[in-house]
C-alpha positions as CSV (number, residue, x, y, z in Angstrom):
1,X,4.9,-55.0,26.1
2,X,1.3,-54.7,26.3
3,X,0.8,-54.7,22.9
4,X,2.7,-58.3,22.9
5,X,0.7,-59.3,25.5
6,X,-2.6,-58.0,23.4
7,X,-1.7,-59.9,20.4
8,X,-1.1,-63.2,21.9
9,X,-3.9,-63.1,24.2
10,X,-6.0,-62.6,21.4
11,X,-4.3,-65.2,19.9
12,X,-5.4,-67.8,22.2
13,X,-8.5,-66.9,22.8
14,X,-9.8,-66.6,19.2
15,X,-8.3,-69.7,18.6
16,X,-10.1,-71.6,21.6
17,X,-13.5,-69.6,20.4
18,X,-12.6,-71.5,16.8
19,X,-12.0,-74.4,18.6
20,X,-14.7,-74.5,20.7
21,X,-17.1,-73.6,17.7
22,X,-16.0,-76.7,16.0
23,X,-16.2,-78.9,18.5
24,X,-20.1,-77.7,19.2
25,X,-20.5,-78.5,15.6
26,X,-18.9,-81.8,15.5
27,X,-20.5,-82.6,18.9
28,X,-17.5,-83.3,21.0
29,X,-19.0,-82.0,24.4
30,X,-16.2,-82.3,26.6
31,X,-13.6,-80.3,24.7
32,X,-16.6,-77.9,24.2
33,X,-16.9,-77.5,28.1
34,X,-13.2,-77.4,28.5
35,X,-12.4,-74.7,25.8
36,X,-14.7,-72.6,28.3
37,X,-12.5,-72.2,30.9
38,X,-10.0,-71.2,28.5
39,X,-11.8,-68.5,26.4
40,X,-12.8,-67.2,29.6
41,X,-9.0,-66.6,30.9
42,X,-7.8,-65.0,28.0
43,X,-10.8,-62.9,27.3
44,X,-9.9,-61.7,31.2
45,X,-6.3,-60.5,29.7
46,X,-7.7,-59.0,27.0
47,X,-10.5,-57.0,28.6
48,X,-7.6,-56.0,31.1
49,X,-4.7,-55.4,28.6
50,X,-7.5,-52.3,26.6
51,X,-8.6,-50.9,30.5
52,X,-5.0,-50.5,31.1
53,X,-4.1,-49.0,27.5
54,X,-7.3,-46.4,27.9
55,X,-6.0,-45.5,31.7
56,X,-2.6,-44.7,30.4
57,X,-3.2,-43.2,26.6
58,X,-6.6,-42.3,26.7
59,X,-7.8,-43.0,22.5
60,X,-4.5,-43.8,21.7
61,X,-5.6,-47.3,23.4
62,X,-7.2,-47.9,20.2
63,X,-3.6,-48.8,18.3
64,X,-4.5,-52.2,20.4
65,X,-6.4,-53.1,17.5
66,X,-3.9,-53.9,15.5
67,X,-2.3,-56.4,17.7
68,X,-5.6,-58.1,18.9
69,X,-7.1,-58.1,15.1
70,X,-3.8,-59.7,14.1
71,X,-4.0,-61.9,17.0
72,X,-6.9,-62.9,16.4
73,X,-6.9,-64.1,12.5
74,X,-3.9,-66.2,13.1
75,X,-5.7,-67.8,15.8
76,X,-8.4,-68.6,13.5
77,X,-6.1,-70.2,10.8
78,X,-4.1,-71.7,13.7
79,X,-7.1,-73.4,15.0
80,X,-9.4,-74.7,11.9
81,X,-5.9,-76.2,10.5
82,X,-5.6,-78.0,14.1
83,X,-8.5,-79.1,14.5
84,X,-8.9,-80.5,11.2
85,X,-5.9,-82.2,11.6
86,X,-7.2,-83.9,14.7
87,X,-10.6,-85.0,13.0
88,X,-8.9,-86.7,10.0
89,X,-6.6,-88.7,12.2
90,X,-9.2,-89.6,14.1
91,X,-10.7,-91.3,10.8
């Protein structure tokens, strides 16, 4: 289960870094300030999901890896593809 919860915390918060990166470059300050609050939440599950997995399994923690990497590059794709999506309505 923690390796579920691992992979889509990562999920989300890579996705809202993305996010949040694009809307710095594009200049969209609110949504910048809001995606903040968000990283910051996830990040907070992460950080706790690899404390508990070290705890319990010692190195064997570092299999959480695979689920945050993999988390983490589909919330990339996830988030340029939205995002883009959102600026060419917009236009």
């Amino acid at each position: 289960m923690i390796y579920l919860i691992a992979l889509f915390a990562s999920y989300l918060a890579v996705a809202a870094k993305c996010f949040q990166q694009l809307n710095v470059v594009h200049d969209m300050h609110k949504a910048a300030i809001l995606t903040s609050f968000v990283i910051a939440f996830f990040e907070i599950i992460i950080v706790g999901s690899v404390a508990t997995q070290f705890v319990n399994n010692g190195i064997a923690g570092l299999y959480l890896v695979i689920p945050i990497g993999t988390g983490g590059a589909l919330g990339v794709l996830t988030s340029m593809s939205i995002h883009k999506y959102l600026r060419d309505k917009k236009a």
